[in-house]
SELO-237512 format. One record per residue (C-alpha): residue number from 0; residue in three letters; x, y, z. Coordinates in nm, 2 decimals, padded with zeros to 4 digits. Each point is the difference from the previous one (the first is absolute). Layout:
BEGIN
<atom NUM,"ALA",<X,Y,Z>>;
...
// end
This chain:
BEGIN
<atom 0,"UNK",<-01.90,-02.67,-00.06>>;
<atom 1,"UNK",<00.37,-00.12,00.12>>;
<atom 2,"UNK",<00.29,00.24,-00.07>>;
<atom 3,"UNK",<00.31,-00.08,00.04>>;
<atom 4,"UNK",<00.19,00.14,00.26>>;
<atom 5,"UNK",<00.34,00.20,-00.02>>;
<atom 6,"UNK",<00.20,-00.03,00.32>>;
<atom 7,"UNK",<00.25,00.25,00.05>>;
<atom 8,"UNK",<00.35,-00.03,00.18>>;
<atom 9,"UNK",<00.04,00.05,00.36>>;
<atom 10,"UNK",<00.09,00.37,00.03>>;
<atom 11,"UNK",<-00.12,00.13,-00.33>>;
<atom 12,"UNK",<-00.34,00.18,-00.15>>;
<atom 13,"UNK",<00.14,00.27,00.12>>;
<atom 14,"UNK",<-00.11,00.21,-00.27>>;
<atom 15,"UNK",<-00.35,-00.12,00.05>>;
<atom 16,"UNK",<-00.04,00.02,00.37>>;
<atom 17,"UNK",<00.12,00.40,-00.04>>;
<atom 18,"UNK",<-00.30,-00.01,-00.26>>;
<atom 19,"UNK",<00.12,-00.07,-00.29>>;
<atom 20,"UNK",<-00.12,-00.20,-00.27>>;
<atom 21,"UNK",<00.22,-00.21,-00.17>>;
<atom 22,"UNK",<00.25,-00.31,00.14>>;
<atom 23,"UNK",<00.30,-00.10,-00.22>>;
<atom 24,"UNK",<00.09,-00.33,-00.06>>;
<atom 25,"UNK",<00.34,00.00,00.23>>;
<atom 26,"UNK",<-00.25,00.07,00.31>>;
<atom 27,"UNK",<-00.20,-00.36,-00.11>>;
<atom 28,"UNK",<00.06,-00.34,00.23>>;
<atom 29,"UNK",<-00.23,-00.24,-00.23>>;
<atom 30,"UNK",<-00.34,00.02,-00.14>>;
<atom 31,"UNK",<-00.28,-00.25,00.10>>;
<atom 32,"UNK",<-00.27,-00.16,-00.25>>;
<atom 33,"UNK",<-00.08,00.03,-00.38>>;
<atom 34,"UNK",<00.04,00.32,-00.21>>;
<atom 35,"UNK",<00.12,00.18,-00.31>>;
<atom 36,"UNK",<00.12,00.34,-00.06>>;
<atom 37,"UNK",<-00.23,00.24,00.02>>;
<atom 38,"UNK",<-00.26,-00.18,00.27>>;
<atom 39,"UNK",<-00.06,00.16,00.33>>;
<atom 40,"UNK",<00.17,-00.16,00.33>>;
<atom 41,"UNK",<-00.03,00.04,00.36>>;
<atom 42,"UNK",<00.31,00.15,00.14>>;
<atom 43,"UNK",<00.12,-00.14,00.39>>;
<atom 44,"UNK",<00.31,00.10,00.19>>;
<atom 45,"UNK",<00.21,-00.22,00.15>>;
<atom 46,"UNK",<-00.21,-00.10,00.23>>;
<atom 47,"UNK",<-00.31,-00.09,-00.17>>;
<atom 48,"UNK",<-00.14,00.36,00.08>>;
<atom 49,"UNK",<-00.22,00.13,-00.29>>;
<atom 50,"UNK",<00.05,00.27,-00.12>>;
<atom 51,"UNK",<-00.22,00.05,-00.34>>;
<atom 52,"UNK",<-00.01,-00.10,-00.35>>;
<atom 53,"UNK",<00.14,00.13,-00.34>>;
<atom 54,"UNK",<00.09,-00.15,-00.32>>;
<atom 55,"UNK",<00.37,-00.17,-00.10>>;
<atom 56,"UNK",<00.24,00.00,-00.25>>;
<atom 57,"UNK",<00.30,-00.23,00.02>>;
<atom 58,"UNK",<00.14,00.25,-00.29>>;
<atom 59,"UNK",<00.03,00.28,00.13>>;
<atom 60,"UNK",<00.25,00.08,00.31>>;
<atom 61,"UNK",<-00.32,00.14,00.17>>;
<atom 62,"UNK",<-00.15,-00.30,-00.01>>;
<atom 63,"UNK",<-00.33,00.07,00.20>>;
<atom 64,"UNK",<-00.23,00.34,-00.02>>;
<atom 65,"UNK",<-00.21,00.05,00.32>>;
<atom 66,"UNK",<-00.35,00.02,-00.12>>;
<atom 67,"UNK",<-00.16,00.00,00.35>>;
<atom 68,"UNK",<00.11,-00.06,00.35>>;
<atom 69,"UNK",<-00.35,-00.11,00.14>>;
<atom 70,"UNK",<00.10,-00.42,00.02>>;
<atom 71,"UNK",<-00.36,-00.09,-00.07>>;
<atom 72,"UNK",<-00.08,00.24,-00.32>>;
<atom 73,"UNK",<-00.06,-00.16,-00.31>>;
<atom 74,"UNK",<00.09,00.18,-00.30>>;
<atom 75,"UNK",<-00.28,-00.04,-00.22>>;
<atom 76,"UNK",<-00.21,00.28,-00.20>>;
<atom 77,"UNK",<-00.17,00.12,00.28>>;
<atom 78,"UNK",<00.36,00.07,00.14>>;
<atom 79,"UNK",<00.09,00.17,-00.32>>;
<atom 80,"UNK",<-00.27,00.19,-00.01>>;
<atom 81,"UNK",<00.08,00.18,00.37>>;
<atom 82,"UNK",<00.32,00.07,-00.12>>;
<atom 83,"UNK",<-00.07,00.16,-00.29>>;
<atom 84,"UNK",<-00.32,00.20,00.13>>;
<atom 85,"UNK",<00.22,00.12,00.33>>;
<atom 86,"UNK",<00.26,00.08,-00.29>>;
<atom 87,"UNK",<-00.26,00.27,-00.16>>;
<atom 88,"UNK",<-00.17,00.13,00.29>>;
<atom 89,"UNK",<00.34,00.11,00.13>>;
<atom 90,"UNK",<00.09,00.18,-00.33>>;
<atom 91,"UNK",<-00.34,00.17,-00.04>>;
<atom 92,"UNK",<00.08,00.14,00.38>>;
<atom 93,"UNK",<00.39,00.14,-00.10>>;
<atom 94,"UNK",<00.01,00.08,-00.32>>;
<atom 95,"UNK",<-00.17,00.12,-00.32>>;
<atom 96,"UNK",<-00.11,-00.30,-00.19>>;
<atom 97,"UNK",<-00.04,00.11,-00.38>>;
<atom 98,"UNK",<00.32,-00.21,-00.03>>;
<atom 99,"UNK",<00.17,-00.13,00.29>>;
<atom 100,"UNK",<00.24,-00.32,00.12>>;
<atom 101,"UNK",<-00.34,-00.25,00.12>>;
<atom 102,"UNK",<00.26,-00.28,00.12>>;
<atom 103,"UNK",<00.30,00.05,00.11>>;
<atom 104,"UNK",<00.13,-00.36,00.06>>;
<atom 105,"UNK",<00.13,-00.07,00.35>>;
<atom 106,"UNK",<-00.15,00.29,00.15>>;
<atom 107,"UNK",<-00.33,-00.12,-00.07>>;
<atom 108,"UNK",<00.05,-00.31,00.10>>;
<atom 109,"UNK",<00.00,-00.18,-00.39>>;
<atom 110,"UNK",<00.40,-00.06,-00.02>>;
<atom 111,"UNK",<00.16,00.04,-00.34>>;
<atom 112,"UNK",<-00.31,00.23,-00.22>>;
<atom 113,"UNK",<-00.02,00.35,-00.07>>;
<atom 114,"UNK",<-00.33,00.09,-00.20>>;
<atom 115,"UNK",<-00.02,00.42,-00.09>>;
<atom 116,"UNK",<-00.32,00.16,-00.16>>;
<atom 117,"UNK",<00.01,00.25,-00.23>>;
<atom 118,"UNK",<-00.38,00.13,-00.01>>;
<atom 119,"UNK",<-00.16,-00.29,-00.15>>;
<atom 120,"UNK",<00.30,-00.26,-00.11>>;
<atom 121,"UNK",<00.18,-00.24,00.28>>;
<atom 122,"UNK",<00.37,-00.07,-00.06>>;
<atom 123,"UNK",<00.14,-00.31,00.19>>;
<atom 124,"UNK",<00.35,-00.09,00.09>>;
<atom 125,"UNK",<00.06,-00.35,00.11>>;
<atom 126,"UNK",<00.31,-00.10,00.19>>;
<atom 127,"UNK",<-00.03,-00.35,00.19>>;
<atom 128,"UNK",<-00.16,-00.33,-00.10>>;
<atom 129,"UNK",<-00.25,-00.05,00.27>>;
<atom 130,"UNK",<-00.18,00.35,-00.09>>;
<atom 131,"UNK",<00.04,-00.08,-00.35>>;
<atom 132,"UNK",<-00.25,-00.24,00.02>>;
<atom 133,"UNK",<-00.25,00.20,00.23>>;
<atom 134,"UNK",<00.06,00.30,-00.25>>;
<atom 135,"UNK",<-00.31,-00.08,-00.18>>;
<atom 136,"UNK",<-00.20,-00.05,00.33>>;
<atom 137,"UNK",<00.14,00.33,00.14>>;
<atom 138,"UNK",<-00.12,00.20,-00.36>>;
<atom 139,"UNK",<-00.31,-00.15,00.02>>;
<atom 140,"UNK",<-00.04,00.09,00.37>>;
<atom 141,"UNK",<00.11,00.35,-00.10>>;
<atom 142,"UNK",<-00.18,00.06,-00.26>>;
<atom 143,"UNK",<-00.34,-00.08,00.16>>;
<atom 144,"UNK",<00.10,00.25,00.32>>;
<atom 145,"UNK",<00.03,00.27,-00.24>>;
<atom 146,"UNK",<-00.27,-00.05,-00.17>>;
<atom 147,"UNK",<-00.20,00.02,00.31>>;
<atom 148,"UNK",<00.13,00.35,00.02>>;
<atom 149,"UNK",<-00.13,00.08,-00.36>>;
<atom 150,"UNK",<00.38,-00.05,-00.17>>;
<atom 151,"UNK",<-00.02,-00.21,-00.29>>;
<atom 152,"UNK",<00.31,-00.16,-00.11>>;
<atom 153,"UNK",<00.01,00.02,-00.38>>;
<atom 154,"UNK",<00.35,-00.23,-00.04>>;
<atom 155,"UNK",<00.33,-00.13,00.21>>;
<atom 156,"UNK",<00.34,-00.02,-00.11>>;
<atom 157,"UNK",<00.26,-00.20,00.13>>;
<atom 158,"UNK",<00.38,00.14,00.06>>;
<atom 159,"UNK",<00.16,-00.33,00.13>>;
<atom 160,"UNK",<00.28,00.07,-00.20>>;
<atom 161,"UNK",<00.26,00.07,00.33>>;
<atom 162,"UNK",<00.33,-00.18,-00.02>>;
<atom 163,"UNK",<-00.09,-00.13,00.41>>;
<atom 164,"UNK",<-00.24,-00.23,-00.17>>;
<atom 165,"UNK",<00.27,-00.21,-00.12>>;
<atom 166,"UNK",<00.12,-00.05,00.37>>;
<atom 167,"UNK",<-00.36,-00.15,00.01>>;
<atom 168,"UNK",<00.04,-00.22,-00.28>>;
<atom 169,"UNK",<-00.26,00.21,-00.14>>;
<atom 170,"UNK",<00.06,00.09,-00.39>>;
<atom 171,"UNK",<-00.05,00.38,-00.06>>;
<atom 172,"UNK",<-00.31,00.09,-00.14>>;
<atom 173,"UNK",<-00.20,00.30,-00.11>>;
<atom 174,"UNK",<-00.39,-00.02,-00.17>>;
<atom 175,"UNK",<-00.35,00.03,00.03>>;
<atom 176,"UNK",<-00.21,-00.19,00.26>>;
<atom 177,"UNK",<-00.36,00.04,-00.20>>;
<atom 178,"UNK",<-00.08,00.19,-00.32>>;
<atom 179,"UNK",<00.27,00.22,-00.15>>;
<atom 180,"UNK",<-00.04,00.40,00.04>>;
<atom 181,"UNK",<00.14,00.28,-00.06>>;
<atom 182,"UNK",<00.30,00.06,00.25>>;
<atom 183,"UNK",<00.06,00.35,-00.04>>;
<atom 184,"UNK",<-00.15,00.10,00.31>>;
<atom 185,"UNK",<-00.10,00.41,00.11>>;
<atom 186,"UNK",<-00.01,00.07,00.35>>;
<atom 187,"UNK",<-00.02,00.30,00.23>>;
<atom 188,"UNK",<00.25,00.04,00.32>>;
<atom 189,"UNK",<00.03,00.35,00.21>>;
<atom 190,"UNK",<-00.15,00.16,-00.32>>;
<atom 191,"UNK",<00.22,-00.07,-00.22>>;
<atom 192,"UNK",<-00.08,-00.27,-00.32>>;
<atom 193,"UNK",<00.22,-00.28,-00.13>>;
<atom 194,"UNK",<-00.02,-00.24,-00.26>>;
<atom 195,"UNK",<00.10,-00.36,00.16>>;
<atom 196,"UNK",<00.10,-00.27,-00.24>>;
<atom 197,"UNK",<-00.07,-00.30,00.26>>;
<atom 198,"UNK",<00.15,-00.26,-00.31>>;
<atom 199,"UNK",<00.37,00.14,-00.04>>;
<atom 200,"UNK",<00.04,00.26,00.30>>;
<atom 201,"UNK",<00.24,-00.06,00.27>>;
<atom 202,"UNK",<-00.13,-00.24,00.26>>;
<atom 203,"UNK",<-00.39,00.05,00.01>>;
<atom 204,"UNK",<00.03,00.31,-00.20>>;
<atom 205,"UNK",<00.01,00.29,00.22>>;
<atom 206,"UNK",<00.15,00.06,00.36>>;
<atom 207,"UNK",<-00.28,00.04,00.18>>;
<atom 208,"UNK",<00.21,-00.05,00.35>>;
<atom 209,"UNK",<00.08,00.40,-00.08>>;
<atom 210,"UNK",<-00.27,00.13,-00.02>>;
<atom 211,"UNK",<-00.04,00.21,00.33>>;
<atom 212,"UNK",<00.40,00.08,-00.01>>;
<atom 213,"UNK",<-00.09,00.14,-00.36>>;
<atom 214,"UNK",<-00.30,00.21,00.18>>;
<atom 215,"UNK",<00.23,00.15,00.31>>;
<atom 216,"UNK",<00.26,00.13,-00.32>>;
<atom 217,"UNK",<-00.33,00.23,-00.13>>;
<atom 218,"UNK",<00.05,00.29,00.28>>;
<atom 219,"UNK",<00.38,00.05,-00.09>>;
<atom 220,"UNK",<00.03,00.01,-00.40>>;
<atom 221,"UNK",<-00.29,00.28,-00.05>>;
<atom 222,"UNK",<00.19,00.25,-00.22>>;
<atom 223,"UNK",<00.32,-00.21,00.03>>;
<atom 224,"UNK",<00.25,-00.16,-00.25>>;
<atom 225,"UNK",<00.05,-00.36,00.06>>;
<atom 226,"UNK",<00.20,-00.30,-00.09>>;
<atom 227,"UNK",<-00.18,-00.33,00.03>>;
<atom 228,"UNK",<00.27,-00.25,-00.06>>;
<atom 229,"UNK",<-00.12,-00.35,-00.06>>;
<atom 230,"UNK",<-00.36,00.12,-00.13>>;
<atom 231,"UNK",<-00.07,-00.35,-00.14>>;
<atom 232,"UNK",<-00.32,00.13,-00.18>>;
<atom 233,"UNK",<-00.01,00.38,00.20>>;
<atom 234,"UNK",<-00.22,-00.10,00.34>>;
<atom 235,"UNK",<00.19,00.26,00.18>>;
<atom 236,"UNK",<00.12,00.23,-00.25>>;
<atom 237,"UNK",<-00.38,00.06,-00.11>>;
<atom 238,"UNK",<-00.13,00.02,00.38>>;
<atom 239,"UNK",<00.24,00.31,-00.02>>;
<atom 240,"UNK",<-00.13,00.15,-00.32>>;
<atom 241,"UNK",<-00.37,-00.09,00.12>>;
<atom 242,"UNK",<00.15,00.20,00.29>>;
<atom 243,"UNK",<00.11,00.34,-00.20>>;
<atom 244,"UNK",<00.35,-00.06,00.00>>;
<atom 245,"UNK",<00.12,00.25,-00.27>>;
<atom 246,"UNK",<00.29,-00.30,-00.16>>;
<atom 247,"UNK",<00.04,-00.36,00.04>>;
<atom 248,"UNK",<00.25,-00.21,-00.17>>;
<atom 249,"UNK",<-00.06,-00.35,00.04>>;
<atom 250,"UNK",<00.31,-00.26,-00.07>>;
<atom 251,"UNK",<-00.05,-00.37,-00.05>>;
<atom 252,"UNK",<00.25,-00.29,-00.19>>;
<atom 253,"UNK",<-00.32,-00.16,-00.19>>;
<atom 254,"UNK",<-00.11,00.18,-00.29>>;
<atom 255,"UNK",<-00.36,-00.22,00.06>>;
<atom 256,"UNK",<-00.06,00.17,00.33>>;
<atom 257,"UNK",<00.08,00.30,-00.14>>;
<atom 258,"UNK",<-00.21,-00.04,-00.27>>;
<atom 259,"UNK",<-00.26,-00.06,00.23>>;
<atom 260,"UNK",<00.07,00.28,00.20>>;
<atom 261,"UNK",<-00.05,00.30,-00.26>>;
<atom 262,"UNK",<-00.31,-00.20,-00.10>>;
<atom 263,"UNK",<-00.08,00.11,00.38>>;
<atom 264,"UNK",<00.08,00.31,-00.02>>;
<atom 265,"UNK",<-00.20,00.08,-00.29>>;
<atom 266,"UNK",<-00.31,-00.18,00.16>>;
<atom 267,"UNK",<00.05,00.25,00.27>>;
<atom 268,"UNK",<00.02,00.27,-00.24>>;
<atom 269,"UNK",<00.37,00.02,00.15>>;
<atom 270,"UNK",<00.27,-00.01,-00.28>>;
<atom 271,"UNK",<00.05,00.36,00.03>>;
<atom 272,"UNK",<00.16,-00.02,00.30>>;
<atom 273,"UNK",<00.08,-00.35,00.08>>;
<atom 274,"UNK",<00.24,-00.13,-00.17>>;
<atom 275,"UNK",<00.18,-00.35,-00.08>>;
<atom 276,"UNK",<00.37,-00.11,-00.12>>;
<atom 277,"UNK",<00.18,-00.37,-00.05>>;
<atom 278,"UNK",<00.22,-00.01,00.21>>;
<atom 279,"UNK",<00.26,-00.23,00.20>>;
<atom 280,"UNK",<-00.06,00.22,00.32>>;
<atom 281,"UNK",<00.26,-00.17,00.18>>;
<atom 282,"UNK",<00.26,00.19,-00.28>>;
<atom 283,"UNK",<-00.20,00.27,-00.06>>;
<atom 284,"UNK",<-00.01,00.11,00.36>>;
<atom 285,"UNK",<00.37,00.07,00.04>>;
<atom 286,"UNK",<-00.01,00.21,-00.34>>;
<atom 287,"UNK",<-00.28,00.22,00.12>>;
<atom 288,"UNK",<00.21,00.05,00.38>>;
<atom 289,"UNK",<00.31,00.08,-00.25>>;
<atom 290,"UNK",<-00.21,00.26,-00.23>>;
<atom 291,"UNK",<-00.09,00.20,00.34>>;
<atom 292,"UNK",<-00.40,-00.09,-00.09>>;
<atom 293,"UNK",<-00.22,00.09,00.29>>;
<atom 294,"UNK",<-00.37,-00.11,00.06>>;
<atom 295,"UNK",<-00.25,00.13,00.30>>;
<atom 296,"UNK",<-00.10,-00.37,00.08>>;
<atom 297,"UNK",<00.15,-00.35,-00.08>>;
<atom 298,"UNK",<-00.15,-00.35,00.05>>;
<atom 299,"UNK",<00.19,-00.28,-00.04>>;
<atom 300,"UNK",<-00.22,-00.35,-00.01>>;
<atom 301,"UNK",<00.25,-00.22,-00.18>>;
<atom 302,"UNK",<-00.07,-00.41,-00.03>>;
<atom 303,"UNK",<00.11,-00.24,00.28>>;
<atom 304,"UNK",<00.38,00.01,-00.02>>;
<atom 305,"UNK",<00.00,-00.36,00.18>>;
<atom 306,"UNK",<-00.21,-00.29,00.02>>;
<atom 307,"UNK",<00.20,-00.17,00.23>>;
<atom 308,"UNK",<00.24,00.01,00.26>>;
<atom 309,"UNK",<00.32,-00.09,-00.13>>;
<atom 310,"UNK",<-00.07,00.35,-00.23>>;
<atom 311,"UNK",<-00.08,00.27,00.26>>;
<atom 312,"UNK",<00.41,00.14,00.03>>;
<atom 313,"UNK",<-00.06,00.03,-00.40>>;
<atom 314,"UNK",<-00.32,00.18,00.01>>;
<atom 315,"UNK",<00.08,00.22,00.32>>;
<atom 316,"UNK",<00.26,00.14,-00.23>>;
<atom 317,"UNK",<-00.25,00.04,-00.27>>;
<atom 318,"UNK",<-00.24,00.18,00.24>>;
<atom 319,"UNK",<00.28,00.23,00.11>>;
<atom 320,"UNK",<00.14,00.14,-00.33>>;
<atom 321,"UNK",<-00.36,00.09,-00.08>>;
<atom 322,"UNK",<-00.09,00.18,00.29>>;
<atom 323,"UNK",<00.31,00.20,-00.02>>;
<atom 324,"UNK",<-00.06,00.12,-00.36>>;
<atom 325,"UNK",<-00.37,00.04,00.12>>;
<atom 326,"UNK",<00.10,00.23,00.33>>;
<atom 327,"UNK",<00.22,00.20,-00.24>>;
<atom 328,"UNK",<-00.23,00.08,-00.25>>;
<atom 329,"UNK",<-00.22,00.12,00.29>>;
<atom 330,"UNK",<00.00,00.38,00.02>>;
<atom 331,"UNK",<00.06,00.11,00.32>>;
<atom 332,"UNK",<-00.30,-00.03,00.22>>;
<atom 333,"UNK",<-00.20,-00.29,-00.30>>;
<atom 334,"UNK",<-00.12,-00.29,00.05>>;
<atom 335,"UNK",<00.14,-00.34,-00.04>>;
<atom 336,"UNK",<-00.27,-00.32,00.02>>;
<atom 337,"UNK",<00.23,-00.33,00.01>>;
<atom 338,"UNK",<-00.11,-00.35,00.02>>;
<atom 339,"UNK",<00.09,-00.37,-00.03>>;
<atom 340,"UNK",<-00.25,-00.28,-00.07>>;
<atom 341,"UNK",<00.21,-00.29,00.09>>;
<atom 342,"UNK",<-00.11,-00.19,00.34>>;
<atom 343,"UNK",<00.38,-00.12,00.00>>;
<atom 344,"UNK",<00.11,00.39,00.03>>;
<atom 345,"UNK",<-00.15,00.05,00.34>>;
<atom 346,"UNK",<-00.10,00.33,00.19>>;
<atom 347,"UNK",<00.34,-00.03,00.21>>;
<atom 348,"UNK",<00.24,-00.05,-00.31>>;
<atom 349,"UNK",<-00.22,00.24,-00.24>>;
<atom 350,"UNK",<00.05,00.28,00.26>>;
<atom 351,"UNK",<00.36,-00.01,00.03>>;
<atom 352,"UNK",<00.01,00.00,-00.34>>;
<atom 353,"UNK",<-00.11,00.35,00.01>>;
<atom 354,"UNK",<00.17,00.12,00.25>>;
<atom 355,"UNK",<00.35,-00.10,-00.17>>;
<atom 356,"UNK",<-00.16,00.13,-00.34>>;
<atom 357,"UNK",<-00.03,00.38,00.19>>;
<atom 358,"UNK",<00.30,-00.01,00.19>>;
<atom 359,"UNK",<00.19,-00.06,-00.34>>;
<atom 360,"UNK",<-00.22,00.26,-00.22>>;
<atom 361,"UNK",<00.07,00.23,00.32>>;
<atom 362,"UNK",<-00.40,00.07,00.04>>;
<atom 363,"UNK",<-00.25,-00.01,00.31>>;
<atom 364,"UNK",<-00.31,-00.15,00.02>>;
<atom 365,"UNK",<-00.28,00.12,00.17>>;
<atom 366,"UNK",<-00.23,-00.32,-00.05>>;
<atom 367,"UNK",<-00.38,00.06,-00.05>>;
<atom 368,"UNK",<-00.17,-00.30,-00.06>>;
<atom 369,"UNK",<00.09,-00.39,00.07>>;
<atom 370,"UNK",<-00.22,-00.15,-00.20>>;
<atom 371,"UNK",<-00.10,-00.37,-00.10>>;
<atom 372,"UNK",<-00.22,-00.18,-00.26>>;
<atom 373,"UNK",<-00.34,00.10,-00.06>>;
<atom 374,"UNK",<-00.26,-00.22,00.29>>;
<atom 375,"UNK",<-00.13,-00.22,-00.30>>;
<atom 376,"UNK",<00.38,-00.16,00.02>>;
<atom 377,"UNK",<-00.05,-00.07,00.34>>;
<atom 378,"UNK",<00.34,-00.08,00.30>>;
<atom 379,"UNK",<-00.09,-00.31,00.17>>;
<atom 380,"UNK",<00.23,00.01,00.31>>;
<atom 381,"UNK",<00.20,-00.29,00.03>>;
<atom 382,"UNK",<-00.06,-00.06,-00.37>>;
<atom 383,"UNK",<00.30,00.21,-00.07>>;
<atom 384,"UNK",<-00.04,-00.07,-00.41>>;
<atom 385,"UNK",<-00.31,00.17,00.02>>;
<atom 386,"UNK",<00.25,00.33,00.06>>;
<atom 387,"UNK",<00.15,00.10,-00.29>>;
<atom 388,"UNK",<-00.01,00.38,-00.07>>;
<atom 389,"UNK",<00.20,00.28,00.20>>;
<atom 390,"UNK",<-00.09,00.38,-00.10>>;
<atom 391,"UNK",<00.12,00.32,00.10>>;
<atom 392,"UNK",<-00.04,00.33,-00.06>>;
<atom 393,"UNK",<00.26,00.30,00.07>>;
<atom 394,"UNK",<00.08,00.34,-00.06>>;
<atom 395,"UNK",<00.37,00.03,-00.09>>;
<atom 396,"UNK",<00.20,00.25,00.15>>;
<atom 397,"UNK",<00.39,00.09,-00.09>>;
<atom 398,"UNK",<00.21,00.03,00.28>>;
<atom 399,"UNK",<-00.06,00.25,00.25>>;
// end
């Protein structure tokens, strides 16, 4: 078969040679040969040198996804299948697989598709055209290398809903792929039980990239109080109760997660001590710090406060006025767990953030933990994307 071949300008790739996987369309001389959107092409440098194949999109600003760098592989199902059976062998070596993140889009080498499993159901996120149309390969693929491990998939949702389709000239677009279930979904992680609702949850459903950073909190909240602000639907506020802390008060702005979250609790047999409240944390923090309120341990795992460059000064002012309230609600000698999930706040700026944040709620640090996301959300170095979440953990200390 003849692709058509993508020449790049003379001093550019550069993202791609470092190992990345995507090439913009300002990095493009011309492209050779017949194609449409969403059709693989060979990729050449300036020089004619090959240097692999992925799929185009005159769309979107990153106009070709690296699929391979081998010049003479053909994408075909065989291909597909590799991919996605490497994808599952490396999960079932790193993490527990009752529900994990099975592809993790450009660090598995399939560009632009997340697929999560909770227990038996597959939910599929779809963000570039090219993988769009191999989505129904890659499910199938999937779903027969489970199988082969005695997992039967009993339904897939799709959550292609994210506004970056657009930049795809994708529509938005949530459903069934197959026969219609139920999508309330039970699972098990560290112990504790949840109640996923894969149709209307955020994202997938569930943050599964937390998972081991909920774990590590276990050993500090046993007979603690704790303040788990931005609970979403109580991951970690109920890995502390699971954990024997003796009070939890969990705060979230959306009274669906909190719904959702003393559902949680009560599956856990929890509502005694784990409790939930509406709440705009980002106002309710500074009335808590006024009110002289005091908690053993507090965790702070708010939403990306940027999704894009232009809006890190913004949220790195966001960031700080949390972790001050946070520090100061901190007895002395608690625990503070802080993290950011945007890939645009990076480890460099996200530090410093905290370190202004105790300087100005006069507290020291002694750090315990630098943690990241759970191995089933793989970092692909050189694929910096693929490194999104920064987590620390700290006792607090007044000034001494």
């Amino acid at each position: 078969m003849e692709y058509a071949v993508v020449h790049l300008k003379k001093g550019e790739g550069r993202t791609i040679k470092s190992g990345g996987a995507w090439i913009f369309d300002n990095e493009i001389d011309d492209i050779s040969g017949d194609f449409q959107d969403g059709d693989i092409v060979k990729v050449q440098d300036f020089d004619g040198f090959p240097m692999g194949s992925g799929f185009i999109n005159r769309a979107s600003k990153i106009t070709v996804r690296m699929m391979t760098r081998d010049p003479l592989q053909v994408i075909d199902d065989a291909f597909i299948e590799k991919r996605v059976r490497n994808a599952w062998n490396y999960r079932k070596d790193t993490v527990d697989i009752s529900s994990c993140r099975v592809i993790f889009g450009e660090a598995d080498f399939l560009p632009g598709i997340v697929v999560d499993k909770y227990e038996d159901v597959l939910v599929v996120e779809s963000l570039a055209l090219g993988i769009d149309r191999l989505k129904p390969l890659i499910l199938e693929k999937l779903k027969m290398v489970l199988k082969e491990d005695g997992i039967d998939i009993r339904g897939i949702y799709e959550r292609s809903d994210a506004k970056v389709r657009q930049k795809e000239g994708l529509e938005r677009y949530k459903g069934f792929i197959g026969p219609e279930f139920d999508t309330n979904v039970q699972i098990v992680e560290n112990g504790v039980k949840y109640m996923v609702d894969v149709m209307d949850g955020q994202k997938t459903g569930f943050f599964l990239d937390q998972k081991y950073n909920r774990l590590a909190m276990q050993k500090l909240c046993k007979g603690k109080k704790v303040l788990d602000c931005f609970t979403h639907t109580g991951s970690f506020a109920l890995n502390a109760g699971i954990a024997g802390a003796c009070d939890v008060l969990g705060l979230d702005a959306s009274e669906l997660a909190v719904k959702q979250a003393r559902l949680n609790a009560e599956l856990n047999g929890l509502s005694d001590t784990v409790r939930f409240e509406v709440a705009d944390v980002l106002e309710k923090l500074p009335e808590m710090v006024q009110n002289g309120e005091k908690y053993d341990v507090v965790i702070l795992d708010p939403p990306a406060f940027t999704k894009s460059r232009d809006t890190i000064k913004k949220a790195a002012k966001g960031y700080r006025e949390i972790n001050v309230c946070g520090m100061k609600l901190v007895k002395d000698g608690g625990y503070l767990a802080t993290c950011s999930c945007s890939h645009f706040m990076d480890y460099e700026t996200f530090t410093k953030v905290i370190a202004d944040s105790a300087r100005s709620a006069h507290r020291r640090l002694r750090q315990i933990e630098f943690r990241t996301q759970a191995p089933d959300h793989p970092i692909l170095w050189s694929a910096d994307e693929s490194y999104y979440l920064k987590f620390y953990i700290f006792q607090v200390l007044e000034e001494r």
